[in-house]
C-alpha positions in Angstrom: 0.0 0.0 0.0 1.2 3.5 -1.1 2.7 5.4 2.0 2.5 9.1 1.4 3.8 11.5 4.4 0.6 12.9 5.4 1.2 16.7 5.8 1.1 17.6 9.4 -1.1 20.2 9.9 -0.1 23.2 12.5 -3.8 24.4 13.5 -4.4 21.5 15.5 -1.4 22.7 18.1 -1.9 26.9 17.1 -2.1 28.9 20.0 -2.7 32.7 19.4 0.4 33.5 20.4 2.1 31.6 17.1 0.3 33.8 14.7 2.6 37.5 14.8 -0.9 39.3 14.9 0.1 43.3 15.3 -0.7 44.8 18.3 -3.8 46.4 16.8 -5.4 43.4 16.5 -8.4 42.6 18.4 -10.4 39.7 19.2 -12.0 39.5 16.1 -8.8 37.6 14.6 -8.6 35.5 17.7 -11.9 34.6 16.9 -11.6 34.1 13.3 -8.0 31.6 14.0 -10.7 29.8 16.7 -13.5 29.2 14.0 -11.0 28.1 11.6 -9.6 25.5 14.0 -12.8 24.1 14.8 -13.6 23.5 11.0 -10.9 22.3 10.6 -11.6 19.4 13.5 -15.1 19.0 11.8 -13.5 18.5 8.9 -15.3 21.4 6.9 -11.8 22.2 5.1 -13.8 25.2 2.8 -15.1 27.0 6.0 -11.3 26.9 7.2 -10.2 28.3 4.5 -12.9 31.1 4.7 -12.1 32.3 7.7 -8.3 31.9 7.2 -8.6 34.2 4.8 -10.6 36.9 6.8 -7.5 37.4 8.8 -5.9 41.0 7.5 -2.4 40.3 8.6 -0.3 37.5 5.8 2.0 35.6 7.3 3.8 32.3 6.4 2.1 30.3 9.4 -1.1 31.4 7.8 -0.4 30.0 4.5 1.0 26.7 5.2 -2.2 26.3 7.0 -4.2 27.8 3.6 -1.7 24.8 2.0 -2.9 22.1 4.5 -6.6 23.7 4.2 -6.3 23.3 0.4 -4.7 20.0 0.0 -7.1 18.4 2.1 -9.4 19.9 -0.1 -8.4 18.2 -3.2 -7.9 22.0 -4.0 -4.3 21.6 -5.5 -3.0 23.9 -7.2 -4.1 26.6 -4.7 -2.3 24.6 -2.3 0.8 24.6 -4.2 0.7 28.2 -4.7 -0.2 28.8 -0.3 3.0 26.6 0.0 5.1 28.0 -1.9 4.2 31.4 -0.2 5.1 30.0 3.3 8.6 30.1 3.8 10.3 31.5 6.2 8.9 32.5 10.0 8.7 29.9 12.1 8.0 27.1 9.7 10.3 23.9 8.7 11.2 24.0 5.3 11.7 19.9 5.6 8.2 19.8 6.0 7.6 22.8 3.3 9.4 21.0 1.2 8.0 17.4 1.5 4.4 18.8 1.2 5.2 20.4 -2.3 6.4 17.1 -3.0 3.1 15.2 -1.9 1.0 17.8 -3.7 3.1 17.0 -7.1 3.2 13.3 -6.4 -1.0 14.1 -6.2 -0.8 16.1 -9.5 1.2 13.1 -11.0 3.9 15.6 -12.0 6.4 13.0 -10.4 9.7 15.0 -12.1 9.1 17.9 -9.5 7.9 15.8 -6.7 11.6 13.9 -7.3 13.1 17.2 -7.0 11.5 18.2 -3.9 12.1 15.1 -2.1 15.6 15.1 -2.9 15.8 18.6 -1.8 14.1 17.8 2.0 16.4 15.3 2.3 19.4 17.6 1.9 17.5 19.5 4.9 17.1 16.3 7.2 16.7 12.9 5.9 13.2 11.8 7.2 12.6 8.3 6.1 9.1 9.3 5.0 10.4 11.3 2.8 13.1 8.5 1.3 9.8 6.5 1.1 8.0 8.8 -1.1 11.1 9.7 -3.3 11.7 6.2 -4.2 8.1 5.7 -5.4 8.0 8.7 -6.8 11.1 7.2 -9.0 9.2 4.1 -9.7 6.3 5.7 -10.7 7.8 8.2 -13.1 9.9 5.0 -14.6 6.2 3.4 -15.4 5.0 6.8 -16.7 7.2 6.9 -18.5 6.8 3.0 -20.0 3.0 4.0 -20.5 3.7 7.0 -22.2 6.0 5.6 -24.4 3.7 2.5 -25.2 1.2 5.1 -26.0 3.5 6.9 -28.7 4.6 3.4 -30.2 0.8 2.7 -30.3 -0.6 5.9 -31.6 2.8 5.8 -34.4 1.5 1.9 -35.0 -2.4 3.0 -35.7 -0.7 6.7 -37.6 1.4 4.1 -39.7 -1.8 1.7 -40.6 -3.9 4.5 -40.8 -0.7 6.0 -43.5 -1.1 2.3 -44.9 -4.8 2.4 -46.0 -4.6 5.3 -47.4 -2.1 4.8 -49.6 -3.1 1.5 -50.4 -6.6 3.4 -51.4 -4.8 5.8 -53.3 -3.3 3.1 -55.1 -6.4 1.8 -55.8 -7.8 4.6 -57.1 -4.9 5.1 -59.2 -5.3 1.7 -60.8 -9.0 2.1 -61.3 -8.4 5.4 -63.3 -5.6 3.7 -65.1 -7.7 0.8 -66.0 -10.4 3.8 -67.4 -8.1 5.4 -69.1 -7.0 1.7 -70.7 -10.9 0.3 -71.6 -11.2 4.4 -73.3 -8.4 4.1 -75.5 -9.1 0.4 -76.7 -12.9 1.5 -77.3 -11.4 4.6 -79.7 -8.6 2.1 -81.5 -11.8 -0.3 -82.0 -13.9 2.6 -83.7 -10.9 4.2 -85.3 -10.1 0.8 -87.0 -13.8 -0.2 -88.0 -13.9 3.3 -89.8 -10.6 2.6 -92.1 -12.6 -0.9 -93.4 -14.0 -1.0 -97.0 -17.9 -0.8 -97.1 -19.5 -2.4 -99.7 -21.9 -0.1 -100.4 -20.2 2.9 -99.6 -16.4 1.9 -100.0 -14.4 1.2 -103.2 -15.8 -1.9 -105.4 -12.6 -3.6 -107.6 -13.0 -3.2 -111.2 -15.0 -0.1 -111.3 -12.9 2.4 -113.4 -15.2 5.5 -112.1 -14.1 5.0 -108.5 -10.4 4.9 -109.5 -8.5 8.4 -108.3 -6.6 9.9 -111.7 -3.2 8.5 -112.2 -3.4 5.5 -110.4 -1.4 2.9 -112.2 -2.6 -0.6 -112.5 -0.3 -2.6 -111.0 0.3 -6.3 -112.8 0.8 -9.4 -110.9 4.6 -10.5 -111.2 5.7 -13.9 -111.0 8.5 -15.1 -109.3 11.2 -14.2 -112.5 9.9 -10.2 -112.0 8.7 -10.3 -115.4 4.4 -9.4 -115.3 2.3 -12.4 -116.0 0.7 -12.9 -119.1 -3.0 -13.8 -119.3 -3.5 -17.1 -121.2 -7.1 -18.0 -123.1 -8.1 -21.4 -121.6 -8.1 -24.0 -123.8 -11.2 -26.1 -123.6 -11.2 -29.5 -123.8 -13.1 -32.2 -124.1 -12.0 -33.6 -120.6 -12.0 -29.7 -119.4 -15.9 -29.9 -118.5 -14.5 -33.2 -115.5 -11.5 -30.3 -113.9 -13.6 -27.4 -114.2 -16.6 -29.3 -112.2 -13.8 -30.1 -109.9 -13.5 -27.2 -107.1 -10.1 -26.8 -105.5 -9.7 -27.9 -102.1 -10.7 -25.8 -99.1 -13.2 -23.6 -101.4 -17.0 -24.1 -100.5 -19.0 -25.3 -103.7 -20.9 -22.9 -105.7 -24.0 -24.0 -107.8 -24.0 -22.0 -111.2 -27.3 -21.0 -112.5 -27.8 -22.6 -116.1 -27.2 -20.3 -118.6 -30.1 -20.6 -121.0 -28.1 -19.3 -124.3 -25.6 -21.3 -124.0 -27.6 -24.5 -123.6 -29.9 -24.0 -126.9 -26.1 -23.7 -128.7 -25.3 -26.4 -127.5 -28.9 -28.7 -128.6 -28.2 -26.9 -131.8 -24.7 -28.6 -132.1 -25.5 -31.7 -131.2 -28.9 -31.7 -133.6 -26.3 -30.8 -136.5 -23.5 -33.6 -135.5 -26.4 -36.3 -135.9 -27.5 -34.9 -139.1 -24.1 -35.0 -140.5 -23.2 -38.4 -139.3 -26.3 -39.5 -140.9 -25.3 -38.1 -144.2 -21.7 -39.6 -144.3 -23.5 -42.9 -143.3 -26.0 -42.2 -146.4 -22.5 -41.7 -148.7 -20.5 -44.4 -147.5 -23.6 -46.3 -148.8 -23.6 -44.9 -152.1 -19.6 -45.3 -152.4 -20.1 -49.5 -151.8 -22.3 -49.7 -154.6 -19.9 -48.2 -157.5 -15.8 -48.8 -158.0 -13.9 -45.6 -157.8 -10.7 -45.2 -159.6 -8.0 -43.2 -157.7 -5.8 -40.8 -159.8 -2.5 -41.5 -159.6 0.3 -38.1 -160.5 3.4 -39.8 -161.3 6.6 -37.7 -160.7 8.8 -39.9 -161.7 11.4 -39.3 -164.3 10.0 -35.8 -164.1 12.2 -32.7 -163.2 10.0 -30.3 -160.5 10.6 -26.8 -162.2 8.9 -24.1 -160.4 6.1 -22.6 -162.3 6.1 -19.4 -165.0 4.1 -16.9 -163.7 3.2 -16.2 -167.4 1.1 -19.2 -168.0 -0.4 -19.3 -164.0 -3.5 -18.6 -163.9 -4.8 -16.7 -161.2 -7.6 -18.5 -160.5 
């Protein structure tokens, strides 16, 4: 249990004769010291320090009582300052002394109550006093722990505190950087579907109106450098079989029958019958009678190239 040096009180053991009242005074100080030592028995420490302070005459007995009155009042700092005031006369300053102490160790201002303990020791060393310096020590060694537990935890909650926010403002940063991203991909996107050829409205190949004035047709080159020429297909009779033949990897196509070029082609036919018919009807005709073949003979002839005289010209 915490020993504090109670502060000894002198109004208990006052007699009129300690106060130096001037030799004017009458009994209406004696009676004012008497009322203020009977409330002070009674315990009624504001009444004491009422009529302590009626008294005209200051003096340092009457303030170390003020400081007594006070500090059992709970009245510090106005007991500090009566203390303080009460040196000298006929009071002990080793008691003075140890009082400021007590009312420091009270205000938990435990660097001056060290000092003031240490200093009423130097006076007389009162083992009271020893007492109350040591755990004055102790107890300014623990405020000093707790105070510096509160800085490391108000720097820990600063530092998370520092953390979130930062972490939000890097959040926020991505976010707009991610806008900024999704914008510039959506323009790219529009920029690139307005450079592409519309059918309707763009460029068709092979239409010599939409072609800008002296653009040069370019030619095809093959791998020599020199331009390709365009050959004329040669149809064939076994043509029709490759041509009906798509190339590989090129979806069919179904052509629409052209109806010109199908009567042509009834018309040719119709004609080859007729003529085969008609060489049939000859060869006939050619069985039934002997035919004599001319025969030129060069022989023994000299080849002289014609006159041009006696050609005719038909």
């Amino acid at each position: 249990m915490m020993r504090i040096l109670q502060t000894k009180f002198l109004i208990p053991l006052l007699l009129a004769t300690l106060y130096p009242l001037p030799a004017c005074a009458g009994l209406t100080d004696f009676k004012t010291i008497k009322t203020a030592q009977q409330a002070y028995q009674a315990k009624d420490y504001n009444r004491t320090i009422r009529a302590l302070n009626r008294l005209k005459t200051p003096s340092p007995e009457r303030n170390f009582d003020l400081g007594d009155a006070y500090y059992k009042a709970g009245r510090l700092d106005e007991a500090l300052r009566s203390y303080k005031r009460a040196k000298g006369g006929s009071i002990d300053e080793e008691k003075r002394l140890h009082n400021i102490g007590n009312v420091y160790f009270k205000k938990k201002q435990y660097d001056h109550a060290v000092t003031a303990y240490e200093a009423a020791l130097k006076i007389h060393d009162d083992p009271d006093t020893r007492f109350n310096l040591e755990l004055a020590r102790k107890m300014k060694k623990k405020q000093e722990q707790k105070k510096k537990k509160k800085q490391q935890q108000k720097q820990k909650k600063q530092n998370k505190k520092d953390q979130k926010k930062k972490q939000q403002k890097k959040q926020k940063k991505q976010k707009k950087q991610n806008q900024q991203n999704n914008k510039n991909k959506q323009q790219n996107k529009k920029q690139n579907s307005q450079k592409k050829p519309n059918n309707k409205q763009g460029k068709q190949p092979g239409n010599p109106s939409q072609d800008k004035p002296g653009d040069k047709k370019k030619t095809p080159k093959n791998k020599t450098g020199k331009p390709d020429q365009k050959k004329k297909p040669e149809q064939k009779k076994g043509d029709k079989q490759s041509q009906s033949q798509s190339k590989p990897g090129e979806p069919k196509q179904k052509k629409k029958p052209d109806k010109a070029q199908g009567g042509s082609r009834a018309r040719a036919a119709q004609a080859q019958k007729i003529q085969a018919r008609e060489i049939k009807r000859l060869m006939k005709q050619l069985k039934g009678k002997k035919m004599q073949p001319k025969l030129y003979q060069f022989i023994g002839k000299k080849h002289t190239k014609p006159n041009p005289s006696t050609v005719n010209p038909w």
